[in-house]
N, CA and C atoms as a LAMMPS dump frame, in Angstrom:
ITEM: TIMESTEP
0
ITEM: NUMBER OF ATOMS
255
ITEM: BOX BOUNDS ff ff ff
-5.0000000000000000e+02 5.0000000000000000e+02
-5.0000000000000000e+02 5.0000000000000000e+02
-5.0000000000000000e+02 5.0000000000000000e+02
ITEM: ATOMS id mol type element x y z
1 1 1 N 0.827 -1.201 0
2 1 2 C 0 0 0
3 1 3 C 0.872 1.266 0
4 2 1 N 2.181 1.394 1.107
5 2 2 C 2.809 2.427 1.105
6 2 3 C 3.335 2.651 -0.256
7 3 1 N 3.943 1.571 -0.929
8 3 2 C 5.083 1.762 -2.271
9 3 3 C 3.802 2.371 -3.04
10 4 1 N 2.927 1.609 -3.459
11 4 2 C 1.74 2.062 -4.416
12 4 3 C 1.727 3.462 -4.306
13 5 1 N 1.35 3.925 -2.824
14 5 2 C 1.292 5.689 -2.584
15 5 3 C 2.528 6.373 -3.069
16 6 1 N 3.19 6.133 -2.9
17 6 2 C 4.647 6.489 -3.201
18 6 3 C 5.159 6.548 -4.78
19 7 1 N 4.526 5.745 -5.427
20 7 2 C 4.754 5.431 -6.65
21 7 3 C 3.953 6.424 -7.231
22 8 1 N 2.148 6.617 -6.773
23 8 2 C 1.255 7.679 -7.04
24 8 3 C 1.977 8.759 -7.159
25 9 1 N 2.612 9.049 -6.284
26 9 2 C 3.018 10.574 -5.964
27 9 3 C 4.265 11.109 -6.338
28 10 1 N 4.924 9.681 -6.792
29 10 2 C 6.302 10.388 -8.137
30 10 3 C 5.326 11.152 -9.474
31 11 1 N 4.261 10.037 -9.147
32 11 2 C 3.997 10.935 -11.107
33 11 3 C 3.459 12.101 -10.813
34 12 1 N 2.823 13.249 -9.742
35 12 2 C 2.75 14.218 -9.361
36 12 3 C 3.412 14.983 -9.948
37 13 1 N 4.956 14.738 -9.841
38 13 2 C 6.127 16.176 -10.726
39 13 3 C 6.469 17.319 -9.663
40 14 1 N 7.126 17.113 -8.274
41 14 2 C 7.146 17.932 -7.933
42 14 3 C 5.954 19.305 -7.416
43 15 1 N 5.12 18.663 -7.583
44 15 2 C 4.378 19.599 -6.767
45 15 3 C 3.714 19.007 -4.941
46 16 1 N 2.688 19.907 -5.169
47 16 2 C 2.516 19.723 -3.596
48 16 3 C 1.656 18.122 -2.847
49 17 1 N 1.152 17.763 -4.265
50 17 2 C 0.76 16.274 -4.13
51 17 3 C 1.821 15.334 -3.398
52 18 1 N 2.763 15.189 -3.525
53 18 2 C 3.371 14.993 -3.456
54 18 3 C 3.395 14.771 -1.712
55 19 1 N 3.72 16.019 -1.436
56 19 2 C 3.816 16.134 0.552
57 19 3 C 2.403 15.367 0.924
58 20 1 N 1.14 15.878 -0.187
59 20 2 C -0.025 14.989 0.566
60 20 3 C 0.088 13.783 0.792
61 21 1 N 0.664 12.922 -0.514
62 21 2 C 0.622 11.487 -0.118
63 21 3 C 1.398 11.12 1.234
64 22 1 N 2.678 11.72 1.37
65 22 2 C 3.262 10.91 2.087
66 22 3 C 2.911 11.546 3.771
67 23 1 N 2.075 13.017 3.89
68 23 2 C 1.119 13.102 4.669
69 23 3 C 0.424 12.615 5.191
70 24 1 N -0.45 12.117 4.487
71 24 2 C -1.124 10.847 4.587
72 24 3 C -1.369 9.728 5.696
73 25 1 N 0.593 9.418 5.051
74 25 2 C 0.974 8.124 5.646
75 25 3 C 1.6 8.316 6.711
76 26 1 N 1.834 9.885 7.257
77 26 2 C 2.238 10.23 8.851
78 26 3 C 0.926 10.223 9.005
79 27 1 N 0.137 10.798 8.771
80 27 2 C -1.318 10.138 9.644
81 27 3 C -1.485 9.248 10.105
82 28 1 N -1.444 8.188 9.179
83 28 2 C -1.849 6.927 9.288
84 28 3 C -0.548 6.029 9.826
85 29 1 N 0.079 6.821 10.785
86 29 2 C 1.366 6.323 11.635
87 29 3 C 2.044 5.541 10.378
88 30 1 N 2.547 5.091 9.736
89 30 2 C 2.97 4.593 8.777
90 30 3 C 4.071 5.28 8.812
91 31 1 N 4.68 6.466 8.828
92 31 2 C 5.843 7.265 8.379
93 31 3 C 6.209 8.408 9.694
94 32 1 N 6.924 8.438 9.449
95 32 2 C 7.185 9.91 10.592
96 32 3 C 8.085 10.595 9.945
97 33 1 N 7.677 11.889 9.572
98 33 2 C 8.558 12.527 8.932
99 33 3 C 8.278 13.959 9.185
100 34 1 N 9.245 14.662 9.601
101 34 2 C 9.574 16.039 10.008
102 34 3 C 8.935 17.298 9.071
103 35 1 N 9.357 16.832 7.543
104 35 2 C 8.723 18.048 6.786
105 35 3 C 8.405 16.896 5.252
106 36 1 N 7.373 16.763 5.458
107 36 2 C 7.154 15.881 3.453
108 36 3 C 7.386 16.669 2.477
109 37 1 N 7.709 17.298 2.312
110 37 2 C 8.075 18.187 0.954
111 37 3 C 9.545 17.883 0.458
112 38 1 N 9.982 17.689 2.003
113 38 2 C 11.479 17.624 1.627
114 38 3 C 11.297 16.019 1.908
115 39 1 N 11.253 15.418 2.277
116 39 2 C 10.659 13.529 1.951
117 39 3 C 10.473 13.069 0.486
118 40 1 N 9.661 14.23 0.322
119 40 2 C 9.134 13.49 -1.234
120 40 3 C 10.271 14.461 -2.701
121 41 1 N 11.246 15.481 -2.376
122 41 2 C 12.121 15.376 -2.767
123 41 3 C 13.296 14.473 -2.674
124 42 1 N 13.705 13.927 -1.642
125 42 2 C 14.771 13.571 -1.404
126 42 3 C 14.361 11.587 -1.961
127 43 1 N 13.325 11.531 -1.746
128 43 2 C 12.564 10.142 -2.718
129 43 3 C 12.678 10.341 -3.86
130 44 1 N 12.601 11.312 -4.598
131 44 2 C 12.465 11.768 -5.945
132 44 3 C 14.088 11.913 -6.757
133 45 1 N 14.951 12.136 -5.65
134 45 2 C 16.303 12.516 -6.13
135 45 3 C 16.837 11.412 -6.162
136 46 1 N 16.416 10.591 -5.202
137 46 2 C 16.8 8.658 -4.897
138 46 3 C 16.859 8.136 -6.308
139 47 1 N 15.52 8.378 -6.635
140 47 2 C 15.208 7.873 -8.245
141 47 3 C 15.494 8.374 -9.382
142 48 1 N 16.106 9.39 -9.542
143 48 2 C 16.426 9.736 -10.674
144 48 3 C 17.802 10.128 -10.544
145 49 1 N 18.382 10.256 -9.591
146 49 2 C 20.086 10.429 -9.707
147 49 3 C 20.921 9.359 -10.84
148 50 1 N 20.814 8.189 -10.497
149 50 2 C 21.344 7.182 -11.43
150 50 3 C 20.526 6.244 -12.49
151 51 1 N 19.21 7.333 -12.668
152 51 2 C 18.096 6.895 -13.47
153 51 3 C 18.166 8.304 -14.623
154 52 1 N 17.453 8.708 -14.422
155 52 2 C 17.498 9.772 -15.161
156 52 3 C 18.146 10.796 -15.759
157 53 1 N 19.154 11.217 -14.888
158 53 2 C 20.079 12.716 -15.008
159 53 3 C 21.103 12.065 -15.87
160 54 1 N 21.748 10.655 -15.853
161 54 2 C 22.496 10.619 -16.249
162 54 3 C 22.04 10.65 -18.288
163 55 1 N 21.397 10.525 -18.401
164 55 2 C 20.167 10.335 -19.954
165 55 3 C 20.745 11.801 -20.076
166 56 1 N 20.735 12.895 -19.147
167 56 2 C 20.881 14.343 -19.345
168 56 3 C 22.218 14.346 -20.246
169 57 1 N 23.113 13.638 -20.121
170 57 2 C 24.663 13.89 -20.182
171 57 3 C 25.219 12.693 -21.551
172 58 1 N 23.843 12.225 -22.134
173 58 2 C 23.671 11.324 -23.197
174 58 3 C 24.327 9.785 -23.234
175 59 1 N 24.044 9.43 -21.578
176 59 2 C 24.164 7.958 -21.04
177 59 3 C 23.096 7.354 -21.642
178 60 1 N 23.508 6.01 -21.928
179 60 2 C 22.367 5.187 -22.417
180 60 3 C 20.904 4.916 -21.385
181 61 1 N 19.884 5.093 -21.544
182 61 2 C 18.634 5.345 -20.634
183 61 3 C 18.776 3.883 -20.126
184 62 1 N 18.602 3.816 -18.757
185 62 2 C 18.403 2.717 -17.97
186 62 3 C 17.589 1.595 -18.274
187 63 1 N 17.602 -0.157 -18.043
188 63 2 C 17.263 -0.577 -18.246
189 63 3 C 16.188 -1.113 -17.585
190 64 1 N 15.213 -2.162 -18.06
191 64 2 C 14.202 -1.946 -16.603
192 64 3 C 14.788 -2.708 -15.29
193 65 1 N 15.719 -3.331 -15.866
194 65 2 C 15.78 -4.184 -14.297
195 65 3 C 16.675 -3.134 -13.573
196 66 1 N 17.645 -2.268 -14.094
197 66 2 C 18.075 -1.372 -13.558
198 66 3 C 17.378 -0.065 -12.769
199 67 1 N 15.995 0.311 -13.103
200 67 2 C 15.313 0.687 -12.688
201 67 3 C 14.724 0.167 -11.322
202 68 1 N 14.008 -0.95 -11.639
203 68 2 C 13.687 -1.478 -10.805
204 68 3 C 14.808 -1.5 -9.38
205 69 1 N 15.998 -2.08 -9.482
206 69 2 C 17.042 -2.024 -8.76
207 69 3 C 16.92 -0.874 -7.774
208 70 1 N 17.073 0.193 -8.696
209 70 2 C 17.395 1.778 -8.11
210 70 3 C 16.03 1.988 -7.129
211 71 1 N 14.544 1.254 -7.934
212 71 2 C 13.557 1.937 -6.699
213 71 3 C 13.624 1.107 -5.54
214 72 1 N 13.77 -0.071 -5.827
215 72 2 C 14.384 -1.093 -4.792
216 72 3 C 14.899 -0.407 -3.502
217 73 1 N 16.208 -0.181 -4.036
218 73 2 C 17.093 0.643 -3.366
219 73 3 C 16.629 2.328 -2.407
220 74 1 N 15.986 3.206 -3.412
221 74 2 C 15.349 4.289 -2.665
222 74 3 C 14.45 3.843 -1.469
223 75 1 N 13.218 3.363 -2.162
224 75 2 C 12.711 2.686 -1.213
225 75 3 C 12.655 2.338 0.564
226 76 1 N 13.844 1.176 0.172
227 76 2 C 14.289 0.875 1.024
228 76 3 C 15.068 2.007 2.557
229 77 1 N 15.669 2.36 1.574
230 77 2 C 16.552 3.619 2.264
231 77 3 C 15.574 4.881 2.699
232 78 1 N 14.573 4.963 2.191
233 78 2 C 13.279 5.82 2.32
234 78 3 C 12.305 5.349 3.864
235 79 1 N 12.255 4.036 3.51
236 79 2 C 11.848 3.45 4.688
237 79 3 C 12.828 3.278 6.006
238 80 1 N 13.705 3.243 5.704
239 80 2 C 14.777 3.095 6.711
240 80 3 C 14.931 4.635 7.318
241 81 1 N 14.932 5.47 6.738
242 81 2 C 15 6.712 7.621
243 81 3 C 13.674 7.514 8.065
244 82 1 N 12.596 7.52 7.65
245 82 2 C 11.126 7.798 7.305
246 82 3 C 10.117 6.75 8.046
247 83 1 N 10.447 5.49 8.157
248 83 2 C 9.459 4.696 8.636
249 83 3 C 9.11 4.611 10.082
250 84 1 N 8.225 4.03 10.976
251 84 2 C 7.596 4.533 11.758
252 84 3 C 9.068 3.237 13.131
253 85 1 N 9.856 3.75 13.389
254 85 2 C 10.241 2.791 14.117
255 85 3 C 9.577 1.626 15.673
């Protein structure tokens, strides 16, 4: 349920949707997080640092399992600092 929300609220783009979802999920004790705006940036930078930006600099675009990998990885590390201990 959390990843699903999370996943919702990448395709947002930086706006304020974004803080709602993962709002939300400090409601719903699920998350504890100090300020979501900066949560759902720093999720957002997870995923596209070695996904995206590098496409900027005319790297070959990631593959899916490489993708996958990387949200794997955010994720994880998302939950690990963010999640409700």
């Amino acid at each position: 349920m959390l990843f699903r929300s999370l996943r919702a609220g990448t395709a947002l783009a930086w706006d304020a949707g974004q803080s709602r979802v993962l709002l939300a999920q400090v409601d719903a004790g699920v998350l504890v997080i100090e300020d979501c705006e900066v949560g759902a940036t720093q999720f957002i930078a997870a995923l596209t640092a070695t996904t995206f930006k590098p496409m900027l600099f005319n790297f070959d675009a990631p593959t899916e399992q490489r993708i996958a990998y990387v949200v794997k990885i955010a994720v994880r590390a998302f939950i690990a600092a963010y999640g409700k201990k």
